[in-house]
C-alpha positions as a Markdown table, in Angstrom:
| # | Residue | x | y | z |
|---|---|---|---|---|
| 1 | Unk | 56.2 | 161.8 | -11.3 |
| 2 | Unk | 53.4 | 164.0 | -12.4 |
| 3 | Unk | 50.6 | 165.9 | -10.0 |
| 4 | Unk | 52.7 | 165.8 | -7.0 |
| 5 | Unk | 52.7 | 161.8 | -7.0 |
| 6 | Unk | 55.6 | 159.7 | -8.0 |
| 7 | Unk | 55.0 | 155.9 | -9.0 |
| 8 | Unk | 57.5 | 153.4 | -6.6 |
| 9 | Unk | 60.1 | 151.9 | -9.3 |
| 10 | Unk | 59.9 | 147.8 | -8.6 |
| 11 | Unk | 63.2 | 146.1 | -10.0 |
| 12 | Unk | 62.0 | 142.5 | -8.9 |
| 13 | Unk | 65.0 | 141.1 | -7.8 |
| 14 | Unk | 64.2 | 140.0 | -5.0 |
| 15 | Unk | 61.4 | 138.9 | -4.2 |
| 16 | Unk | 57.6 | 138.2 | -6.0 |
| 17 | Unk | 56.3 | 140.3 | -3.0 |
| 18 | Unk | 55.4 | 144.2 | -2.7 |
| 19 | Unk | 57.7 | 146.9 | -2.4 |
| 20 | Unk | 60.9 | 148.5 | -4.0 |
| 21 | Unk | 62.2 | 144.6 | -4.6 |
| 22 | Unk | 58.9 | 143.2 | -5.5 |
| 23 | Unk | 56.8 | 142.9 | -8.8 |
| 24 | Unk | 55.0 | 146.0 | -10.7 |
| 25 | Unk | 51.6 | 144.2 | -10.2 |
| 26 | Unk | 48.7 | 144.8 | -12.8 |
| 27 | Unk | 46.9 | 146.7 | -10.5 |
| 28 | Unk | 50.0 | 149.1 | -9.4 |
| 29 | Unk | 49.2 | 149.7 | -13.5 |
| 30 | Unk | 45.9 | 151.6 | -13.1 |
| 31 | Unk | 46.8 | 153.2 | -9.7 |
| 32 | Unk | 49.5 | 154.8 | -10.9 |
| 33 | Unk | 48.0 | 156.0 | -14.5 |
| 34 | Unk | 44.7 | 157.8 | -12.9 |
| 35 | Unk | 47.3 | 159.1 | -10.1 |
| 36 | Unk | 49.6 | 160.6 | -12.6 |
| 37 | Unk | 46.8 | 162.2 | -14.3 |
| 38 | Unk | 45.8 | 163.9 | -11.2 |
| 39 | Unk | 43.3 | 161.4 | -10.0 |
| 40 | Unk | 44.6 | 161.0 | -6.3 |
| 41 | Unk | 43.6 | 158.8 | -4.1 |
| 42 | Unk | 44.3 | 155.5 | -5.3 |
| 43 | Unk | 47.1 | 153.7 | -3.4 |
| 44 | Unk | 49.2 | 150.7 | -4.0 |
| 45 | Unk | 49.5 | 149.4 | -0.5 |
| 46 | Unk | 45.6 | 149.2 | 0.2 |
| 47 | Unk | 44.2 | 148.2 | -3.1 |
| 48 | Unk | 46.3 | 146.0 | -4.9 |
| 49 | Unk | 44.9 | 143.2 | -5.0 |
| 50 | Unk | 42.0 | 143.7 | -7.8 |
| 51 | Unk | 38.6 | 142.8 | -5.3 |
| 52 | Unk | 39.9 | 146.0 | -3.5 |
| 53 | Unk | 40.3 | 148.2 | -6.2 |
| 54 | Unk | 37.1 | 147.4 | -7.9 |
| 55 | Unk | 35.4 | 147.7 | -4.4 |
| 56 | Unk | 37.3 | 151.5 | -4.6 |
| 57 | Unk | 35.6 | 152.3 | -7.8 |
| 58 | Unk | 32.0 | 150.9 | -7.1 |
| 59 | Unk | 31.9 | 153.4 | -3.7 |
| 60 | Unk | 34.1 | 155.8 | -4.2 |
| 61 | Unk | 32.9 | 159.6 | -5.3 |
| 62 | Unk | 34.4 | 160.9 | -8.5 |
| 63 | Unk | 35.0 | 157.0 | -9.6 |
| 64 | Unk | 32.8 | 155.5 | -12.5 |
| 65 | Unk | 32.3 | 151.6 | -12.5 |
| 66 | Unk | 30.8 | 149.9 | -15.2 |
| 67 | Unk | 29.5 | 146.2 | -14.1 |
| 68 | Unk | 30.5 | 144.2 | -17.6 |
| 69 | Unk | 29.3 | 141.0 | -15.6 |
| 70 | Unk | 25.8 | 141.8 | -15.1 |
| 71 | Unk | 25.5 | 144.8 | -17.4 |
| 72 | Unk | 24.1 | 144.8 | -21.2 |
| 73 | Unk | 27.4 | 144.1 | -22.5 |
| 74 | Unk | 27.1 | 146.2 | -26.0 |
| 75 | Unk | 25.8 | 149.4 | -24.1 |
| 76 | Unk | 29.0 | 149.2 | -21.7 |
| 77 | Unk | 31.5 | 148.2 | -24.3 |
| 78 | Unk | 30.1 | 151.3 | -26.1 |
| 79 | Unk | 30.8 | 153.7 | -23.1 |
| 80 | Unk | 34.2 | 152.4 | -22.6 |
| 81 | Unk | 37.0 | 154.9 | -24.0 |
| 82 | Unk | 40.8 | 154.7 | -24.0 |
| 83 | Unk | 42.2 | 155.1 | -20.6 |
| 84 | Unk | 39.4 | 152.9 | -18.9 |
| 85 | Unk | 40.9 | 150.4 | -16.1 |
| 86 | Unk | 39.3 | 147.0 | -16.7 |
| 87 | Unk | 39.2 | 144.7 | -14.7 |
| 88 | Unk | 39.0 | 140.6 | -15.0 |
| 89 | Unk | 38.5 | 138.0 | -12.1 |
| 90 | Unk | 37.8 | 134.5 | -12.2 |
| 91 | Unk | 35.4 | 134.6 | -9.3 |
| 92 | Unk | 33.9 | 138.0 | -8.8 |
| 93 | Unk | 34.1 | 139.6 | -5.5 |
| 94 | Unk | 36.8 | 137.2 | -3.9 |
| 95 | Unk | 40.4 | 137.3 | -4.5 |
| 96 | Unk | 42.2 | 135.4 | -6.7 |
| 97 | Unk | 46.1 | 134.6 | -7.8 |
| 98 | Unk | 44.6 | 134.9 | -12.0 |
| 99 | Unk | 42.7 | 138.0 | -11.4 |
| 100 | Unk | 44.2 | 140.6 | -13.6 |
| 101 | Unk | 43.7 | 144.5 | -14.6 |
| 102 | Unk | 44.3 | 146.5 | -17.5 |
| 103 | Unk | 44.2 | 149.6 | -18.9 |
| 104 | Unk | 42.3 | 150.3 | -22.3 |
| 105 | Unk | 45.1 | 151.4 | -25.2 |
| 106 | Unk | 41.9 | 151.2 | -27.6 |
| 107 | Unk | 38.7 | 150.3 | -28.5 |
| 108 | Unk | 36.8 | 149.9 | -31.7 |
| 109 | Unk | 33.0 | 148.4 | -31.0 |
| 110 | Unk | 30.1 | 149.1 | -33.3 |
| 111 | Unk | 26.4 | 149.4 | -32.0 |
| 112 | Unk | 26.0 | 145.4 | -32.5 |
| 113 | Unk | 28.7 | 144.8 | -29.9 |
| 114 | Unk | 31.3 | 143.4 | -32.5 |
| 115 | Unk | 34.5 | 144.5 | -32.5 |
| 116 | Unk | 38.0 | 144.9 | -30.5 |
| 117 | Unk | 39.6 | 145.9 | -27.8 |
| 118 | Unk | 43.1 | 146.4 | -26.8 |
| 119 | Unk | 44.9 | 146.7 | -23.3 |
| 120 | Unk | 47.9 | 147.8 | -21.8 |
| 121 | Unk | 49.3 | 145.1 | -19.2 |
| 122 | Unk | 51.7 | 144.9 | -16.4 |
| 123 | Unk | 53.3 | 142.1 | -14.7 |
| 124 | Unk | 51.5 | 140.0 | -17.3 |
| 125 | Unk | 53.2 | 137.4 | -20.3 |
| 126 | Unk | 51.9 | 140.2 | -23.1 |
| 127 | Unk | 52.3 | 144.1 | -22.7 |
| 128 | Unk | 49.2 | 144.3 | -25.1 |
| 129 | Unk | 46.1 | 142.2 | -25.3 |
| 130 | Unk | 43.8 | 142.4 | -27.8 |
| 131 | Unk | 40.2 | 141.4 | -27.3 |
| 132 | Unk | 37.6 | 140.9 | -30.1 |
| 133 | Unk | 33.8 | 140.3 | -29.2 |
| 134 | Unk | 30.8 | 139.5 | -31.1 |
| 135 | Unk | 27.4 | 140.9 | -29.9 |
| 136 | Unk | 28.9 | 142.0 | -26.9 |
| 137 | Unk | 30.4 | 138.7 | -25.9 |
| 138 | Unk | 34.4 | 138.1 | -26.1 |
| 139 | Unk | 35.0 | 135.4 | -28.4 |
| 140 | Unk | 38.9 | 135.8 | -28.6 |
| 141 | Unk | 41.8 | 136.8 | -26.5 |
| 142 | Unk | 43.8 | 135.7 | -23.1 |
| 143 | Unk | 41.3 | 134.1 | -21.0 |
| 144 | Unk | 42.6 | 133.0 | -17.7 |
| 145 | Unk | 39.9 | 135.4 | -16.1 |
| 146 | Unk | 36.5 | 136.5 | -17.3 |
| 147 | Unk | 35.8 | 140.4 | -18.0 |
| 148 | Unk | 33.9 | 142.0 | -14.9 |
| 149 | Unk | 33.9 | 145.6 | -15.4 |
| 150 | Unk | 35.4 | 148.9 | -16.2 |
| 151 | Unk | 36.4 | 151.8 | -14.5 |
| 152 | Unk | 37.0 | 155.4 | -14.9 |
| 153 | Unk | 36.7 | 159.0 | -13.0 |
| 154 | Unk | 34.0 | 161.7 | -13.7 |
């Protein structure tokens, strides 16, 4: 609990599902970070599935989205700081069961685009990912889904 927001404990005993009994899904990861730092307005029950929460970010106010997919790859990778949401999806704009997001735990990209990048995951086989690209591209890491974007606040 921090800012007046407390973040649902999830035992997943039950069931795969949402709720008390269900998983601690990727997304509940970056909801509950930015509303813990005071960041409200996020909310587990209407975005968790990552198309909605990267539909939050490109319109809402205050909310910075960074479009990896059809973006100069070097110049974003070069804006993106620790504590940036990112978000993966194998086909951008529709839902799907191997879309995933992260949060950025670090990032060390030079002005050629090579480099790496590590995440925080939940509800995910590794708790950190790391990610190395070569002019901008990602040439190593888990790639069930493709890199889309990034998100932060103002």
């Amino acid at each position: 609990s921090n800012n007046g927001y407390s973040a649902t404990k999830r035992t997943n005993t039950i069931n795969k599902g949402v709720g008390p009994n269900g998983n601690y899904w990727c997304t509940y990861l970056a909801i509950d970070s930015y509303n813990l730092a005071g960041k409200r307005g996020t909310n587990v029950d209407t975005l968790g599935a990552v198309v909605n929460l990267i539909g939050y970010w490109k319109t809402t106010p205050g909310y910075v989205y960074l479009d990896f997919l059809n973006g100069n790859h070097t110049n974003i990778l070069n804006q993106v700081k620790p504590g940036y949401a990112m978000f993966m999806q194998t086909s951008p704009g529709v839902f799907g069961d191997l879309d995933h997001a992260a949060i950025v735990k670090s990032i060390n990209i030079n002005s050629h685009g090579d480099g790496e990048l590590i995440t925080l995951n939940s509800n995910c086989p590794m708790i950190e990912i790391k990610y190395t690209f070569a002019g901008g591209n990602q040439v190593s890491a888990w790639t069930v889904a493709p890199i889309v974007g990034f998100g932060t606040v103002q």
